[in-house]
PAZAPA-4460 file (N, C-alpha, C; in steps of 0.05 Angstrom, whole numbers, plus 32768, in hexadecimal, padded with zeros to 4 digits):
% residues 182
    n_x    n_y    n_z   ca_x   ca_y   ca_z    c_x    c_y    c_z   seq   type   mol
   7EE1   8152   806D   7ED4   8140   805A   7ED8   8123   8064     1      X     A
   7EC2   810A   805F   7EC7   80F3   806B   7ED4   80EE   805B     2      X     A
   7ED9   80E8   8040   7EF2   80D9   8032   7F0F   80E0   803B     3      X     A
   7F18   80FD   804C   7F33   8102   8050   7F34   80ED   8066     4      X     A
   7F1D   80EE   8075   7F27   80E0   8098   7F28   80BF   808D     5      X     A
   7F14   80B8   8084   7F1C   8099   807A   7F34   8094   8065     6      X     A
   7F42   80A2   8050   7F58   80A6   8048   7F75   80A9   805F     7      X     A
   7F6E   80B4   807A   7F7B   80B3   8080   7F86   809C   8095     8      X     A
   7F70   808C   8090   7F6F   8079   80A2   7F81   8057   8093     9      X     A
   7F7C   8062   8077   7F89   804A   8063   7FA4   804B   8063    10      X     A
   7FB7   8035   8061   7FC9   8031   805C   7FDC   8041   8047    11      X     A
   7FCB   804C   8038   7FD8   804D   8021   7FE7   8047   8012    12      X     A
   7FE9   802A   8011   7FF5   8014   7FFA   7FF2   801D   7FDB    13      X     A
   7FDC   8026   7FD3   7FCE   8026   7FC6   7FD4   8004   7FA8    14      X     A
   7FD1   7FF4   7FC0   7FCC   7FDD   7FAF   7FB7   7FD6   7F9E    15      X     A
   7FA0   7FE8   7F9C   7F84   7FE1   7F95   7F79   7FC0   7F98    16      X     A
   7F81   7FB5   7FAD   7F78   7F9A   7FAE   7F58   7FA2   7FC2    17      X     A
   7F4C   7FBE   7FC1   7F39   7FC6   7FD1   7F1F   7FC6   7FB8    18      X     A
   7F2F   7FC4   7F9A   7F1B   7FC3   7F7C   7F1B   7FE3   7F7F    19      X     A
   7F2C   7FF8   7F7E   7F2B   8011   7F81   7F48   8011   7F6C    20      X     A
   7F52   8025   7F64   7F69   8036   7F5C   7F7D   8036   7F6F    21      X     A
   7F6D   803E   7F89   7F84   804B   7F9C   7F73   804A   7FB9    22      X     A
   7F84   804C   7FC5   7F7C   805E   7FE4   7F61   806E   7FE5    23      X     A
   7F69   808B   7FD0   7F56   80A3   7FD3   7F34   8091   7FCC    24      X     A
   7F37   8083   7FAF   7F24   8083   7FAC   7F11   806F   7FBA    25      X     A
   7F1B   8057   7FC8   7F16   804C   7FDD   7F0A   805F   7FEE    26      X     A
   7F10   806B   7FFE   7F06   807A   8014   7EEE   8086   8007    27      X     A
   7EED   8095   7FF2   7EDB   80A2   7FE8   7EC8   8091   7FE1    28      X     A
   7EC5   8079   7FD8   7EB4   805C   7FCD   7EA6   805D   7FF8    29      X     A
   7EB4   8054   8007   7EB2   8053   8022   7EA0   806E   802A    30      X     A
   7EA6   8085   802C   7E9A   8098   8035   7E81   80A1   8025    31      X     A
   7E7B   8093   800D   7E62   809B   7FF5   7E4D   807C   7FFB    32      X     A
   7E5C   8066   8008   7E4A   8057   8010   7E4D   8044   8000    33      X     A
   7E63   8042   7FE5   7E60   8030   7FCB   7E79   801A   7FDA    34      X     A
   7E81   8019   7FEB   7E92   8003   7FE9   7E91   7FFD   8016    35      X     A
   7EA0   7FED   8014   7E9B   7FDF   803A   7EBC   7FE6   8042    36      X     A
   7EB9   7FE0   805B   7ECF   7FEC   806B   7EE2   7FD8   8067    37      X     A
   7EDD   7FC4   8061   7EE7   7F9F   8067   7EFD   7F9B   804D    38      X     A
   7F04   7FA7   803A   7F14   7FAE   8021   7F2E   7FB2   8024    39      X     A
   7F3A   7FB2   8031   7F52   7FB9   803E   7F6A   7FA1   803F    40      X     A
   7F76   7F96   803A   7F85   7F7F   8041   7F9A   7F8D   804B    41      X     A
   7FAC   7F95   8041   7FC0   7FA9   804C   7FBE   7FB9   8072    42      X     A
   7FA9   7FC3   806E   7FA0   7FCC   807F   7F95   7FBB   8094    43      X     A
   7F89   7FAB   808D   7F7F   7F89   809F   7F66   7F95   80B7    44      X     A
   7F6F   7F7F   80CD   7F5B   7F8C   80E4   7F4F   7FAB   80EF    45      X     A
   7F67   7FAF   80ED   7F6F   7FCA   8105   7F69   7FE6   80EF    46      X     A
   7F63   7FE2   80D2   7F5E   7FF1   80C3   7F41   7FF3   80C2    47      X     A
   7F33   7FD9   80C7   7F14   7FCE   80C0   7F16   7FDF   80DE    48      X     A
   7F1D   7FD8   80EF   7F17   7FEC   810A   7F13   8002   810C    49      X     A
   7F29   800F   8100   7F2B   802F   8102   7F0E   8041   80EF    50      X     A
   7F08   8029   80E0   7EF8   803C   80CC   7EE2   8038   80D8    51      X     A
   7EDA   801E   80DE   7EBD   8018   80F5   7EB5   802E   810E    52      X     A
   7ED0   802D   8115   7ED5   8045   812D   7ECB   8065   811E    53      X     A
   7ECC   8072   8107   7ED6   8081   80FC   7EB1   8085   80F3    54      X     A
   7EAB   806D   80EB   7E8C   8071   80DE   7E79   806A   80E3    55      X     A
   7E7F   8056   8107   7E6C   8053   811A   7E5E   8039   810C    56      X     A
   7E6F   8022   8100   7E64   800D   80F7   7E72   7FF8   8101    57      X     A
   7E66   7FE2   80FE   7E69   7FD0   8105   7E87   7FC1   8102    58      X     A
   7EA1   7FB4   8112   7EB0   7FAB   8107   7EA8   7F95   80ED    59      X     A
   7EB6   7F8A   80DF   7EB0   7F77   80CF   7ECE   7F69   80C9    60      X     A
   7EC7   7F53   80BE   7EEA   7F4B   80B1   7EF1   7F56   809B    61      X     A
   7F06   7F4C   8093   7F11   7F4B   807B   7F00   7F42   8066    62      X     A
   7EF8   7F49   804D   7EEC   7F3A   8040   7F06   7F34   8030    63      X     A
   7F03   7F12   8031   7F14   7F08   8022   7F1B   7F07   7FFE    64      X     A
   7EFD   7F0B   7FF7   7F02   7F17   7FD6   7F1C   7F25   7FD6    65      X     A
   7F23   7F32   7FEB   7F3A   7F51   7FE3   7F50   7F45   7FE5    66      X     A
   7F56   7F34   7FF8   7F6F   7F1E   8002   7F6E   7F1D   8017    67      X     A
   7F81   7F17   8025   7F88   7F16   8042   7F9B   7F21   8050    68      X     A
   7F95   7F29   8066   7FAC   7F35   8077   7FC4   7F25   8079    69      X     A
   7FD6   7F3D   8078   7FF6   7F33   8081   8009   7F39   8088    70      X     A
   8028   7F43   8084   8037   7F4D   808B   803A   7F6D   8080    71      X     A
   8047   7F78   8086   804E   7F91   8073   8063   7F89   8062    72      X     A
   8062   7F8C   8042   8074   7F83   802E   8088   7F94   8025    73      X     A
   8097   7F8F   8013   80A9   7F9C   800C   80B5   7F90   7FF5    74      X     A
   80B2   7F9D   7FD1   80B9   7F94   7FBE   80DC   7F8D   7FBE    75      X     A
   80E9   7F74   7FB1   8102   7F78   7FB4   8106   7F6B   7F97    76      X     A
   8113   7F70   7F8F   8118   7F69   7F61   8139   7F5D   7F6C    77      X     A
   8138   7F43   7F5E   8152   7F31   7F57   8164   7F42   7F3F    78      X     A
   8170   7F52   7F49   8183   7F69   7F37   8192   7F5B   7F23    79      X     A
   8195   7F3E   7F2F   81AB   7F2E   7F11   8196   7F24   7F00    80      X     A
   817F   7F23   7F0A   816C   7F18   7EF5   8161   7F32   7EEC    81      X     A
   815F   7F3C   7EF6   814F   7F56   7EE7   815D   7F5F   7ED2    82      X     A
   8140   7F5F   7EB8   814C   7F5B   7E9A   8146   7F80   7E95    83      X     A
   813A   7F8D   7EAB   8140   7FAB   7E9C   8121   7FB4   7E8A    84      X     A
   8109   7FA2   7E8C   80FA   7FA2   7E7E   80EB   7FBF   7E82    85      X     A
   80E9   7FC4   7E96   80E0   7FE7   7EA5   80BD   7FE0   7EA2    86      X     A
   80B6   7FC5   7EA3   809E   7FBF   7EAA   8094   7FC1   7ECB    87      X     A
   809C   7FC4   7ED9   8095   7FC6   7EF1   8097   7FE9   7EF8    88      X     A
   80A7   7FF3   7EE9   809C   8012   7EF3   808B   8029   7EF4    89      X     A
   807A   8019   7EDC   8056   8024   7ED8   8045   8024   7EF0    90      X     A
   8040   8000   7EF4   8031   7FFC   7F0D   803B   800B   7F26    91      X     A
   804E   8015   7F2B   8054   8018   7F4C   804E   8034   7F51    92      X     A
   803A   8038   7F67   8028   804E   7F6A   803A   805C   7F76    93      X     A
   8051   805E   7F81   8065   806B   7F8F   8078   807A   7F80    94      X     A
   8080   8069   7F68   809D   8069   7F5C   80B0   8061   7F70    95      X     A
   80AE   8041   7F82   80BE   803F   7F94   80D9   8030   7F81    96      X     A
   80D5   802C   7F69   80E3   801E   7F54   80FB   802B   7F49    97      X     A
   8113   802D   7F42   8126   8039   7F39   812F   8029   7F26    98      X     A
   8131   8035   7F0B   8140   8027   7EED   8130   8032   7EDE    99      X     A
   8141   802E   7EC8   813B   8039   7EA7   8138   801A   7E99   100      X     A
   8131   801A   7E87   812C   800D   7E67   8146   8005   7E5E   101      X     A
   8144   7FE7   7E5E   8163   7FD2   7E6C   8170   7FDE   7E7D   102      X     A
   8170   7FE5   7E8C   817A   7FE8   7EA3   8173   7FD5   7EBD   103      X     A
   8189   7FCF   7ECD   8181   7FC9   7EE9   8170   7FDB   7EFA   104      X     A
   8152   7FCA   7F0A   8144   7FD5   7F10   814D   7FCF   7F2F   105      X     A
   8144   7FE2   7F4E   813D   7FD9   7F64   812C   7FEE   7F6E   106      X     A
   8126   7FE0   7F8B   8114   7FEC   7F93   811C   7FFA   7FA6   107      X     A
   8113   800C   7FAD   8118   802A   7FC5   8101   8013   7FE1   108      X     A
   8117   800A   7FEF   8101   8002   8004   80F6   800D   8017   109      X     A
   8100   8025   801D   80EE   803F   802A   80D6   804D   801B   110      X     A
   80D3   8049   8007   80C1   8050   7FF2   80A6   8045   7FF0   111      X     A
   80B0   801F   7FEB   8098   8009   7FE1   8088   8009   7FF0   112      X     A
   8070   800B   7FEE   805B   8008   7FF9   8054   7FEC   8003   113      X     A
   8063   7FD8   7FF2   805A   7FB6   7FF5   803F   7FB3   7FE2   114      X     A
   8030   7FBF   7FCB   801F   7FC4   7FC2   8019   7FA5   7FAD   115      X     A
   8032   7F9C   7FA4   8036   7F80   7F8F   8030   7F87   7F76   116      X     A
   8027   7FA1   7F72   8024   7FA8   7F53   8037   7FA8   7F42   117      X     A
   8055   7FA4   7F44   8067   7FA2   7F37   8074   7F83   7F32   118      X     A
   805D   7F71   7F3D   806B   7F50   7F3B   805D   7F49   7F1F   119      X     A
   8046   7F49   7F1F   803F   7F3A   7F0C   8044   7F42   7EE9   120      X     A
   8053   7F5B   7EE9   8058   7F65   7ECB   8072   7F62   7ECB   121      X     A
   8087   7F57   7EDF   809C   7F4D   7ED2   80A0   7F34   7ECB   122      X     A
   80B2   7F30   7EAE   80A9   7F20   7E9B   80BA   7F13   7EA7   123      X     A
   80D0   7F0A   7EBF   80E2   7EFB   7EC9   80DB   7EEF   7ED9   124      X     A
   80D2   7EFE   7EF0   80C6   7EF5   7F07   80D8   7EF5   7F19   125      X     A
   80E7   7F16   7F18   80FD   7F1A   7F26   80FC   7F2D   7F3D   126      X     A
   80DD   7F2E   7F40   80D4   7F3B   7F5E   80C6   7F2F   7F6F   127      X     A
   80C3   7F38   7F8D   80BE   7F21   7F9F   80BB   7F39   7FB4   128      X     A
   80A0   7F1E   7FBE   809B   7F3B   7FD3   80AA   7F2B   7FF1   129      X     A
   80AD   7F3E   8007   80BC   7F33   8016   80B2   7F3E   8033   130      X     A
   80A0   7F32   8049   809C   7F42   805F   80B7   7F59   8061   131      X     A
   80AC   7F6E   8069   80BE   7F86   806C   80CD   7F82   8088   132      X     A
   80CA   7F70   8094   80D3   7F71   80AA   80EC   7F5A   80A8   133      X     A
   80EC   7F43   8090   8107   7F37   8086   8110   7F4B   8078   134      X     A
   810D   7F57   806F   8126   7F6E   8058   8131   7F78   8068   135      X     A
   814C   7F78   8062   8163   7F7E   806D   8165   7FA1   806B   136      X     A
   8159   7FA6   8054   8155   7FC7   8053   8144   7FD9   8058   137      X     A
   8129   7FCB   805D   8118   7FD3   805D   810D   7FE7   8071   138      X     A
   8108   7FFA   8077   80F9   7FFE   808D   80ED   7FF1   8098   139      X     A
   80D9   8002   80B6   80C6   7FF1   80C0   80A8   7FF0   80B1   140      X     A
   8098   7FE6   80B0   8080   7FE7   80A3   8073   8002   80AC   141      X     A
   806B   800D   808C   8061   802E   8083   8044   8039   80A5   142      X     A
   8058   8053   80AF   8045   8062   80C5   8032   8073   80BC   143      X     A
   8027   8075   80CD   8017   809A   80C4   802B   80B1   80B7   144      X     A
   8045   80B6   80B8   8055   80CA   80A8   8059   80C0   8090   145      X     A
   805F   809E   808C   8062   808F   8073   8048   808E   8061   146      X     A
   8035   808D   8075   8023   8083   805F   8013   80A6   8057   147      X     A
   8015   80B6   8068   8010   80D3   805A   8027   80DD   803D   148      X     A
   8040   80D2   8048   805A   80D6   8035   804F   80BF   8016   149      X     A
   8050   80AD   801B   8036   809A   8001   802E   80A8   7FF4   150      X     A
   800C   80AF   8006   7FFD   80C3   7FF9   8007   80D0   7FE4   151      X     A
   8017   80E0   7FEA   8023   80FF   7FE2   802C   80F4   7FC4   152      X     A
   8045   80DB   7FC3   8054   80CE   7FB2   803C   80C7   7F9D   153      X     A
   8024   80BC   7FAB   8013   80AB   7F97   8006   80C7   7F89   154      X     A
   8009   80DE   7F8E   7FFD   80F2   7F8E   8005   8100   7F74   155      X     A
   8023   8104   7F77   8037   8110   7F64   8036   8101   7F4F   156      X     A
   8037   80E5   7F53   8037   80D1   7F40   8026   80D2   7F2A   157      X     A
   800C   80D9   7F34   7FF8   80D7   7F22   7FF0   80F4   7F17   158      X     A
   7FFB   8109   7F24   7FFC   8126   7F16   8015   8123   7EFD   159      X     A
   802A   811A   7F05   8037   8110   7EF5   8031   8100   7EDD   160      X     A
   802A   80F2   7EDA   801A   80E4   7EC0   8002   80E7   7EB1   161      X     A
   7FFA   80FE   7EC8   7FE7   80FF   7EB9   7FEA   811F   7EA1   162      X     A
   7FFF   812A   7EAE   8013   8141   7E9F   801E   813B   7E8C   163      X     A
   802C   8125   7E89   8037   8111   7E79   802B   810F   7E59   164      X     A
   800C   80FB   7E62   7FF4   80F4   7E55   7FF0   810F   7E43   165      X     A
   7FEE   812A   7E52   7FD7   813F   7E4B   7FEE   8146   7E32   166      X     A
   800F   8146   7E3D   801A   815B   7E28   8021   8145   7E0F   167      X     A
   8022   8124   7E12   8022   811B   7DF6   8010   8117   7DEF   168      X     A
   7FF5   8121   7DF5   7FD6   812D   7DE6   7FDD   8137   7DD9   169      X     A
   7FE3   8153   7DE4   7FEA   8171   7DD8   8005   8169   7DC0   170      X     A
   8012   8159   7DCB   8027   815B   7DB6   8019   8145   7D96   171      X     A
   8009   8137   7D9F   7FF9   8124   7D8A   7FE7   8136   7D7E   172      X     A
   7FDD   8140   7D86   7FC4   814C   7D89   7FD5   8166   7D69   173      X     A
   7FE2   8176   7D6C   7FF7   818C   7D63   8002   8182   7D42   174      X     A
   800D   8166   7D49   8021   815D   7D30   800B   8154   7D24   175      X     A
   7FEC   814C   7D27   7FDD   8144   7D14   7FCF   8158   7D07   176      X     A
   7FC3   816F   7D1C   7FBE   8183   7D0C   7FD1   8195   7CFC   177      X     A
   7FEB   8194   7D02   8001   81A1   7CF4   800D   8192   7CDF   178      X     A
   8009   817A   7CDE   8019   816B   7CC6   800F   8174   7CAC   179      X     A
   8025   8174   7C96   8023   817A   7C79   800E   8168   7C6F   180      X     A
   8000   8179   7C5E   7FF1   8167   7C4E   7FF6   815B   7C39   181      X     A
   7FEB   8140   7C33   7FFB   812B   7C28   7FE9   8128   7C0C   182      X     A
***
């Protein structure tokens, strides 16, 4: 299928700074003809390449609507400031995030994708993105095993919630038709 080979060609950040959800549906927008190769920031040149290469079109740039190319990132949270809000653990398509509800939060830097979805909903402003290549912990910026290993995470993630979703349906869904009548 052309959406697996252009999926596999993406970063898989899944930052949606592509105006997509994710990765998958990107490729699929790409391979149905609804979206351009040029969407990518994460991914940058050599991504706009691979897919040109891949669908026999033209290179093109970056379109800058999406942002701009840059380093590979890496989320890092100020642990003495961090108030525990567990706002940043929704957004992150990985679960590269670790903490509970007041709790100290950090981040798994083998994990983060560098995606930034977890800066702007903390109410402190106690995260910061950081080329992955200054973090002291970080790995090197996400490979073909990393970014298939992503995938998989972004994968579980959203089977996960969406299991979540279905059984406090079912459990809403149950106590209204079961409740006493009043």
């Amino acid at each position: 299928m052309l959406a697996d080979d252009i999926d596999a060609l993406l970063p898989q950040t899944q930052c949606t700074r592509c105006g997509y959800s994710g990765c998958r549906p990107y490729a699929e927008a790409i391979a149905a003809g609804a979206a351009d190769i040029n969407q990518c920031p994460p991914g940058g040149a050599a991504t706009i390449a691979q897919l040109a290469a891949l669908l026999q079109r033209a290179v093109v740039p970056l379109n800058p609507v999406h942002g701009t190319e840059g380093p590979a990132l890496v989320a890092l949270i100020d642990e003495e400031a961090c108030i525990g809000c567990a706002k940043c653990l929704p957004p992150c398509p990985v679960d590269a995030i670790l903490g509970a509800h007041k709790q100290m939060h950090t981040v798994l830097a083998s994990v983060c994708t560098g995606c930034e979805l977890c800066v702007a909903p903390c109410p402190v402003d106690c995260i910061r993105m950081l080329p992955r290549a200054a973090a002291a912990d970080a790995p090197p910026a996400p490979t073909a095993p990393t970014a298939a290993a992503n995938r998989e995470r972004f994968a579980q993630r959203n089977e996960r919630t969406a299991a979540r979703a279905a059984a406090r349906a079912a459990l809403l869904h149950e106590r209204k038709h079961h409740a006493a009548p009043r």
